[in-house]
N, C-alpha and C positions, 0 to 999 in steps of 0.2 A: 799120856804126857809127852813132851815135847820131846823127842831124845838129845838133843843139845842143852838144853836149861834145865828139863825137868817140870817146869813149867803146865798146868793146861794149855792143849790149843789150841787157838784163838780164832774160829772163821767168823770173818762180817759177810752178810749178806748185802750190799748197797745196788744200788741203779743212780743213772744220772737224774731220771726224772719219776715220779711216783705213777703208781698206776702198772710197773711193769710185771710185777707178778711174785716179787724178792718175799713178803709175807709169807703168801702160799706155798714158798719153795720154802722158806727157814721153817717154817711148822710142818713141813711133811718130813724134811732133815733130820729134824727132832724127834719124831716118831721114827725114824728108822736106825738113830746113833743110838738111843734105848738111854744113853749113862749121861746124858747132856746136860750141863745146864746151862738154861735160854735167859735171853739178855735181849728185851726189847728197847732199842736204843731212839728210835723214832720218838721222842717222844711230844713233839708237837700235835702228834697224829698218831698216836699209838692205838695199835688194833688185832696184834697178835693175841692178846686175852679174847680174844671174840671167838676164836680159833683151837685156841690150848685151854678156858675154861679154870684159870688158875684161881684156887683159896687162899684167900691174901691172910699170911700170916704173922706176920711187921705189916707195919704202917708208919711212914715217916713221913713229916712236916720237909719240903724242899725250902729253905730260904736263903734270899743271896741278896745282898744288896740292903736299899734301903729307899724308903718311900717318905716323901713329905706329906706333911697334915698340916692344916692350918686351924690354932682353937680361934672360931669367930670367934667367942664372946670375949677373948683377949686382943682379937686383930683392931687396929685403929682406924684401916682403910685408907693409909698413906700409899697404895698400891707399887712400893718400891720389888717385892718378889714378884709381880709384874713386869716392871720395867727390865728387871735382868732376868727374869728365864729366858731362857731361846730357844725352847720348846713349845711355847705357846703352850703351858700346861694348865696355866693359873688364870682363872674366869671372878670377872667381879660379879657376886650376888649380893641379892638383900636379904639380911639375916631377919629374923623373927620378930626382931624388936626394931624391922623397918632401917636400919644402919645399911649403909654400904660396908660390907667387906669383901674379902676374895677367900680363895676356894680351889684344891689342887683336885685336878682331873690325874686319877690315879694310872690311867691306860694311855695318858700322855707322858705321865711323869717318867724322866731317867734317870731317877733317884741319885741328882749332881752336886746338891746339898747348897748350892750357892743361893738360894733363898733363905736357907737358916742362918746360914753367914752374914745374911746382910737386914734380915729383920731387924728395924730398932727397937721392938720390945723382946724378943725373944718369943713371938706367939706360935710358933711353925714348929711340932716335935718331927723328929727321924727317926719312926721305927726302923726295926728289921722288917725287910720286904718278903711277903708270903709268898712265893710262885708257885708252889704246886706239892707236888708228894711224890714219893717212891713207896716201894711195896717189894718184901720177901714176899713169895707165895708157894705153893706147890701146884702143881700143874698137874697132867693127868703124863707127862713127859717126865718129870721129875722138879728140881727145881727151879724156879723161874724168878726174875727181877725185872722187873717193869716201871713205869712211870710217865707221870701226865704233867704238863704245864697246866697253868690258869691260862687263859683266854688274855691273850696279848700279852702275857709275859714273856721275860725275856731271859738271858745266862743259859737258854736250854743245852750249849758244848758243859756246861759245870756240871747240868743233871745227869748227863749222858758218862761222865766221868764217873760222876757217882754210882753210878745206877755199873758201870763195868768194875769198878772198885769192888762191890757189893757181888756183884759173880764173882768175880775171883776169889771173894772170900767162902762164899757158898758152896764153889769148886774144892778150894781145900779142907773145910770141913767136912765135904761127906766124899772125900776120895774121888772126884769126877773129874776126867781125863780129857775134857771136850766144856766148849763153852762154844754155842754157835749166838752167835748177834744177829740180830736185825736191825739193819740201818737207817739211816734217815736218807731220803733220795737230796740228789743235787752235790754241790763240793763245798758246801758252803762249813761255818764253826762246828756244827753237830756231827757233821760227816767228818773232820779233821779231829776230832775227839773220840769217834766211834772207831775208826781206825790206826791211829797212831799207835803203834807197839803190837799189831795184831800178826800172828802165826801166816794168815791169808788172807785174802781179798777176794769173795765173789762176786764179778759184777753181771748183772742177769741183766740182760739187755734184749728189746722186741726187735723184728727185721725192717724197720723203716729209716729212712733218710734222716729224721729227726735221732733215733737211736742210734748211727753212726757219728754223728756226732757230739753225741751223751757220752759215748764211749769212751771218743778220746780225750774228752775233758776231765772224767773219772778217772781214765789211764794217766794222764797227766799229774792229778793229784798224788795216784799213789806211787807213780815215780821220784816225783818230789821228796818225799818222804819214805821214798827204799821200800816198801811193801810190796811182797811179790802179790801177782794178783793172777787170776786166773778166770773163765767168759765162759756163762754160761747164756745161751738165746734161749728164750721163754718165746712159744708160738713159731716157729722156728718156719713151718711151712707154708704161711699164709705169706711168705714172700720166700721163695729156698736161694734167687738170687743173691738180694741184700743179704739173707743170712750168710753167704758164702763169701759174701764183701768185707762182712762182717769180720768174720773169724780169718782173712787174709791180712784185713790194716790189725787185728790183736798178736798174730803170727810174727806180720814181717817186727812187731815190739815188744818182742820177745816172752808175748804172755799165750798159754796155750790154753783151748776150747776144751771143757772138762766135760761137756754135754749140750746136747738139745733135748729140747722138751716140746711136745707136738701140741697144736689147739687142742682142745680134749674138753667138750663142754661139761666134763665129771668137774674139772674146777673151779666152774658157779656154780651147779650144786651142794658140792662139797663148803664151799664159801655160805650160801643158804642156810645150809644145814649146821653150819658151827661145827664144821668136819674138819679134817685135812685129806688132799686128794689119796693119799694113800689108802684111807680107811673108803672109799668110792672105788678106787681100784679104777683101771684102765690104762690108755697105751699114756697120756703124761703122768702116771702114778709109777709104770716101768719106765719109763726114763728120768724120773726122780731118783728110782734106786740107782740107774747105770751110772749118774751123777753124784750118787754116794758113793759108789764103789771107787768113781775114778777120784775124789775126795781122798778118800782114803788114800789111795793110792799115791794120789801127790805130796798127803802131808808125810805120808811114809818114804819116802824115797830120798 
């Protein structure tokens, strides 16, 4: 627990860009906190289940919002919810019995409602918009809260809310002291939702030119927003310069290097195998640990 609040606490795992290796590092974390529970918050692109292997025990419906329909066999084909969307969502068809009418394209629609407003017969229902599902499950880590979008949905900062809501409740029901996230890459709503209110901030960042300046866009955000944050480099020696450039523009802003972690091709395997590098063992499976150790150490101090 937190020693100031009491509270579990809170570490995101994020990067500026995907692909950097934050996954593999939160599920090795996991496997070595032993009392955690994991909060995959990516959820555009969720993939920690491929990894941690969780039995989904809930199953919830995610809805937010709301989607237009149009009933042909009530539409007239005055194509007025045409003329005012400004999404281009709404396509005229020939219905069955050869009529003109229209017709909303669901993965254009932003469910704005100003076609049902302005239908003259009332033919256009607004459901609730289905976007996706969250899921309890248990893990082989303990217990775990994950969650998917549908395929061009949208609100994923609300699911991502949900989805940490739903840890924290997880955390105090079965007494766990640790809640480690995986984040969505980038600085964008998801990432502004995944860490607003969080204990830390790990940002796992590679040694290239494009990485340095991930970095400080990342650092930027969580400044914004008062999160102390703390750098960790993933592949650290396939460039030891940039790394070292790295970890001086995080220094001189006053965020400190908690670990490197070395190439170590145990972590496609490990990836292959629906492992975590821990359970492959080798030299980035020890600096996974050293990176736990100084975790600790920071959230303790």
């Amino acid at each position: 627990m937190s020693p100031d609040t009491g509270k579990p606490v809170e570490i995101a795992v994020i990067s500026g860009k995907g692909g950097t290796g934050k996954t593999s590092i939160t599920a090795a974390l996991a496997v070595l906190a032993e009392n955690a529970v994991v909060a995959d918050c990516d959820v555009d692109a969720a993939d920690l289940h491929l990894v941690l292997a969780p039995e989904v025990r809930q199953r919830h419906e995610f809805i937010s919002g709301h989607e237009a329909v149009i009933r042909e066999l009530d539409c007239r084909g005055c194509g007025l919810c045409k003329d005012y969307c400004r999404y281009e969502a709404i396509d005229e068809v020939t219905a069955k019995d050869g009529r003109q009418v229209f017709r909303v394209d669901p993965a254009a629609c932003e469910g704005c409602g100003v076609c049902v407003r302005f239908c003259p017969v009332q033919a256009i229902d607004f459901p609730d918009s289905h976007c996706g599902e969250w899921n309890i499950s248990h893990a082989r880590t303990g217990p775990m809260v994950h969650a998917r979008l549908k395929p061009g949905a949208e609100n994923s900062g609300k699911l991502v809310s949900q989805v940490r809501e739903s840890a924290r409740a997880e955390a105090r029901s079965s007494g766990r002291s640790l809640i480690l996230v995986d984040g969505p890459p980038g600085i964008g709503c998801p990432v502004i939702a995944t860490v607003t209110g969080t204990t830390l901030v790990l940002v796992v960042v590679e040694p290239t030119v494009s990485g340095e300046h991930d970095l400080d866009r990342v650092l930027g955000l969580t400044r914004h927003f008062n999160i102390p944050a703390a750098l960790c480099v993933n592949k650290w020696d396939i460039n030891p310069q940039i790394t070292q450039r790295i970890e001086d523009s995080a220094r001189a802003q006053g965020v400190a290097s908690l670990g490197r972690i070395a190439f170590d091709a145990a972590m496609t395997r490990a990836q292959v195998r629906g492992h975590t590098v821990i359970d492959e063992g080798g030299p980035a499976a020890e600096d996974i640990r050293q990176l736990w150790n100084n975790l600790q150490e920071k959230i303790n101090s």
